[in-house]
N, C-alpha and C positions, 0 to 999 in steps of 0.2 A: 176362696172365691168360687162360689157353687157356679155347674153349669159351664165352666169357661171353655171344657172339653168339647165341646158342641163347635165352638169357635172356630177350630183349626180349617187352614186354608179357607178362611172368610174372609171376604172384603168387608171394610167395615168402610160405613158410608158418613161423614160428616157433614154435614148439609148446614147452611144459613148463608147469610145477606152477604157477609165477607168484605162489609163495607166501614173500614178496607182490610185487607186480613192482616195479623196481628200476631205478637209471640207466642200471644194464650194458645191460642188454633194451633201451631207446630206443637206448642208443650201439649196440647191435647192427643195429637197424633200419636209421638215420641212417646208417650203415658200407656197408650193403649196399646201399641209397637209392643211394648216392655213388657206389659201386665196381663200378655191373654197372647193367644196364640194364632191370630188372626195371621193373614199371609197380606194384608197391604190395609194403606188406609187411602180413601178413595172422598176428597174433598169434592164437594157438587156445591158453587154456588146457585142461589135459590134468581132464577130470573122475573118470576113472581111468589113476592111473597103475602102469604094470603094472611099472617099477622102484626107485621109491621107496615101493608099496604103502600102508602104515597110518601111514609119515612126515610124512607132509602135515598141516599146523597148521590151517588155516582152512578152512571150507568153501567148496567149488566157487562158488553166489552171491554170497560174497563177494569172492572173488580174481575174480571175472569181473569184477564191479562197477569195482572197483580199475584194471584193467587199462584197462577203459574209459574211466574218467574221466582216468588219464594220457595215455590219447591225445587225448581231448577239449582238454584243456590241453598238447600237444606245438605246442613251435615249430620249423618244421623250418627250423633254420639250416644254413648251411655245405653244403648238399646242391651237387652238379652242376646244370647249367643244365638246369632239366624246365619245362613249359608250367606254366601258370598253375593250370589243371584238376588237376595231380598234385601242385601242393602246397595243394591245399584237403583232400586226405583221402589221404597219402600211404601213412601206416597205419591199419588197421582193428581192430577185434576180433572176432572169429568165435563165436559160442555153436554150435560145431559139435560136441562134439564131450558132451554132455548125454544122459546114458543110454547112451553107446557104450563100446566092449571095452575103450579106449588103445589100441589096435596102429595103428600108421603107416598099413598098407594098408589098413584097415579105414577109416578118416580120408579116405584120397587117391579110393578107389574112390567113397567116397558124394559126394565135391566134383566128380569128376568126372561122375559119373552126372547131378547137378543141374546142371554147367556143361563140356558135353563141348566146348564152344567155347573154354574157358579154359586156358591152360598152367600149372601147377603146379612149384613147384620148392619144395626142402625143405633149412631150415636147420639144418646138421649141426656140433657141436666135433670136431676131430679124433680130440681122446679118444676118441669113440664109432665109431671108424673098424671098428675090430677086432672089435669084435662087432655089425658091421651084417649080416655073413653070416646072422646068429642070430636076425635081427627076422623076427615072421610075415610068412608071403612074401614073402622076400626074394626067388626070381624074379620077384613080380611085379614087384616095385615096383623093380629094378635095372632091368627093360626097359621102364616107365614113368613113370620120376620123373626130375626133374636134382638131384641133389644139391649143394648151396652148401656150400664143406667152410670151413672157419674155422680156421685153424692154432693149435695149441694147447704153450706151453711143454713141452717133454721126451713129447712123444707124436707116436708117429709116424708115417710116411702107410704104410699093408702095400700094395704093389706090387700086389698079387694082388688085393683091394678094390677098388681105387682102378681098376685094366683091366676091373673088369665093369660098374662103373656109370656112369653118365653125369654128369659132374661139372663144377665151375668151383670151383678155389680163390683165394678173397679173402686177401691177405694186411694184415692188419689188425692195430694193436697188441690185445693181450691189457687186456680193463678188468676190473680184481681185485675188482669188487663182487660179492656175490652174498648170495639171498635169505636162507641161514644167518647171511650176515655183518649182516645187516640184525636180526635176530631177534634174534644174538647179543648187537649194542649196546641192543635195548629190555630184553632183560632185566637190563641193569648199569646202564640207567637214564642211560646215553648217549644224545648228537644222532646221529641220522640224518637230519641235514640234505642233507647233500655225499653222500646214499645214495640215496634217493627223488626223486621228480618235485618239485617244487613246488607246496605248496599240499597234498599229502597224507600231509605227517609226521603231522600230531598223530592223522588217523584211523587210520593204518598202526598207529601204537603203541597207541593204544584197544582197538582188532581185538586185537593180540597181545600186550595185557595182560592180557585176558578168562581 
């Protein structure tokens, strides 16, 4: 895993809709916990998001809520050997991003301005490889950010991406949850048991039966 040395005591930033958060997001966290040397992972639901627009089911205080209280109740198993102090708050949730544009640099610039002490690095699916050229300032943020790339079935790494940014790829299996798949079984009136955290089915499905 080239590059992961860069990592250490990084926050790594995992950003999206989180509508509503889901096993996948903690096994993602828990993954990158494991596999890189990052000192926390730092979940930021997206309060606008500038690719999925007027899709988004829940609103913002509530997917924040959510997001929090599955970390509140996270047990961080199976992680690497970390001191004591990193597994009392290994993951966070960020209300950062409340009244802002969604754009990435717009996110990375204001976390930095408030903590120019802090390394930042940013959790990317490979899918989104190819049109990262296309995210607002993308120069900045290719010569100020570490990218965490996530390998994604049948997508693939563009050479020409992947040489301007600063990067570590995790090779980690692919977890097939996701928050549509989650939605999808509340409205057929299926368990989302083996989908959600524990302890937050019954509210998840309330929320998205409304």
């Amino acid at each position: 895993m080239p590059h992961t040395e860069s990592l250490k005591g990084a926050y790594a930033l995992l950003g999206g809709s989180f509508d509503p958060i889901h096993n996948g997001h903690l096994y993602v966290a828990k993954e990158v916990l494991s596999l890189s040397p990052v000192h926390k992972i730092i979940l930021i639901p997206s309060f606008n998001h500038n690719f999925k627009g007027d899709s988004i089911v829940l609103d913002y205080d509530s997917r924040l809520a959510l997001a929090q209280e599955a970390v509140d109740h996270f047990t961080p198993l199976n992680f690497a050997i970390q001191t004591a102090e990193d597994f009392r708050t290994p993951i966070e949730v960020w209300d950062a991003e409340r009244g802002e544009s969604g754009y990435t640099s717009d996110l990375i610039k204001k976390l930095v301005a408030q903590r120019p002490e802090q390394k930042f690095a940013f959790i990317i699916g490979a899918d989104n490889l190819q049109k990262l050229p296309d995210w607002q300032d993308f120069h900045w943020l290719k010569d100020n950010l570490h990218f965490i790339i996530l390998p994604r079935p049948e997508s693939t790494m563009p050479c020409d991406v992947l040489s301007c940014i600063n990067h570590s790829i995790l090779d980690m299996p692919l977890c097939p949850i996701s928050s549509s798949l989650v939605r999808e079984r509340i409205a057929r009136g299926e368990s989302i048991t083996d989908l959600v955290p524990q302890g937050l089915e019954d509210r998840i499905r309330a929320l998205y039966r409304q």
